[in-house]
C-alpha positions in Angstrom: 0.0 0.0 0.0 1.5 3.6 -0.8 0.8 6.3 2.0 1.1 9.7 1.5 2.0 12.3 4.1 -0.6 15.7 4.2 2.0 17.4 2.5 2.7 14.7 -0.2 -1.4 15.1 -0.6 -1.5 18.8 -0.5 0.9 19.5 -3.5 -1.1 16.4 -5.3 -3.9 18.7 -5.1 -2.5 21.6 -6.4 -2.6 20.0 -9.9 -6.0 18.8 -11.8 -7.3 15.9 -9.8 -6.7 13.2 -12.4 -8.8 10.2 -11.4 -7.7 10.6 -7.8 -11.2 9.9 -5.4 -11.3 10.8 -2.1 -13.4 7.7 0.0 -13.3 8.4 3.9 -14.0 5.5 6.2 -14.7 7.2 9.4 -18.2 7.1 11.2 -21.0 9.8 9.9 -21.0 12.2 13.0 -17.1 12.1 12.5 -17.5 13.1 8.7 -19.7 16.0 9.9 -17.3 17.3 11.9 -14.8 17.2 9.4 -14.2 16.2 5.8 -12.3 16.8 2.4 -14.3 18.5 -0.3 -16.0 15.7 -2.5 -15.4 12.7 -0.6 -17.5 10.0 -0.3 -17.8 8.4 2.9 -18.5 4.5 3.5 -17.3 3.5 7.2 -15.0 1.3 7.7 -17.7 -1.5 8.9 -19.7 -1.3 5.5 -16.9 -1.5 3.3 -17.2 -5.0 2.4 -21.0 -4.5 1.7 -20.4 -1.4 -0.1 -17.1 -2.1 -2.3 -19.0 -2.7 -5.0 -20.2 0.9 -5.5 -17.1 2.1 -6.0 -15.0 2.5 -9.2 -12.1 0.1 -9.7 -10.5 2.4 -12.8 -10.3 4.9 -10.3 -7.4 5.5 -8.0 -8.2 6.0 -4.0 -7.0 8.1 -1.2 -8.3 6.7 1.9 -8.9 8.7 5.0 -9.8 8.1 8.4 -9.2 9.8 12.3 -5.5 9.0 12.4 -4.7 6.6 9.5 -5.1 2.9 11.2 -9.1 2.1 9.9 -7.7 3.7 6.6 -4.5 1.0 6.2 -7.0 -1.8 7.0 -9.1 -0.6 4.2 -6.5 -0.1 1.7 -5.6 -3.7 2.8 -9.4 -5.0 1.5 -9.4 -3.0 -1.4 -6.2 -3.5 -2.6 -6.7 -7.3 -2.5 -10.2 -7.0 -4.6 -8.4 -4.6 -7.0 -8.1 -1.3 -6.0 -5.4 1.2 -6.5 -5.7 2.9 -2.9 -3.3 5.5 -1.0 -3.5 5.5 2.7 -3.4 9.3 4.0 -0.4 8.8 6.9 -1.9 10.5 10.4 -5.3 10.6 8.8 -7.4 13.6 8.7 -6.5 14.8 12.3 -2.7 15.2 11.0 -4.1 17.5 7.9 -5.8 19.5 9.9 -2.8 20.0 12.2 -0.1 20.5 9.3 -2.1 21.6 6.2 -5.6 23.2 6.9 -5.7 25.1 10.3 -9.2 26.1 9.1 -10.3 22.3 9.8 -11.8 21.2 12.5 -10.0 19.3 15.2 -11.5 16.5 17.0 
């Protein structure tokens, strides 16, 4: 599995998205606290159920709290297919490094 660190992410971003999706596996009321623009959020304990709805041509940056449900996810996608990037220190680590607009939790 590749990881990116929010800074490897942040100049990503800079350029045109490409076919880089955003799928965050964190619970709902966590996602409303805090999010990326456009991602799509299954949590973690309907990603098996879910998979399915999500594009295999596509490549995947996987987000969580602090990066550990997003690795196990990367691990199940990857092995049905995927192309997946695990976001190191998850979305509490952008928030800290990267967007100090963002919501910490």
């Amino acid at each position: 599995m590749r990881q990116w660190t929010p800074q490897e992410l942040a100049g990503h971003l800079e350029k045109p998205r490409q076919s880089l999706r955003i799928l965050d596996v964190r619970e709902s009321w966590e996602y409303d606290i805090a999010r990326f623009e456009d991602s799509i959020l299954i949590p973690l304990g309907r990603l098996l159920q879910e998979m399915e709805t999500l594009d295999k041509s596509q490549e995947w940056l996987v987000v969580c709290h602090h990066g550990i449900r997003s690795a196990h996810a990367c691990y199940f996608l990857e092995r049905s297919g995927f192309q997946t990037i695990n976001l190191t220190g998850g979305i509490d680590r952008w928030a800290r490094e990267i967007d100090p607009d963002m919501p910490i939790y």
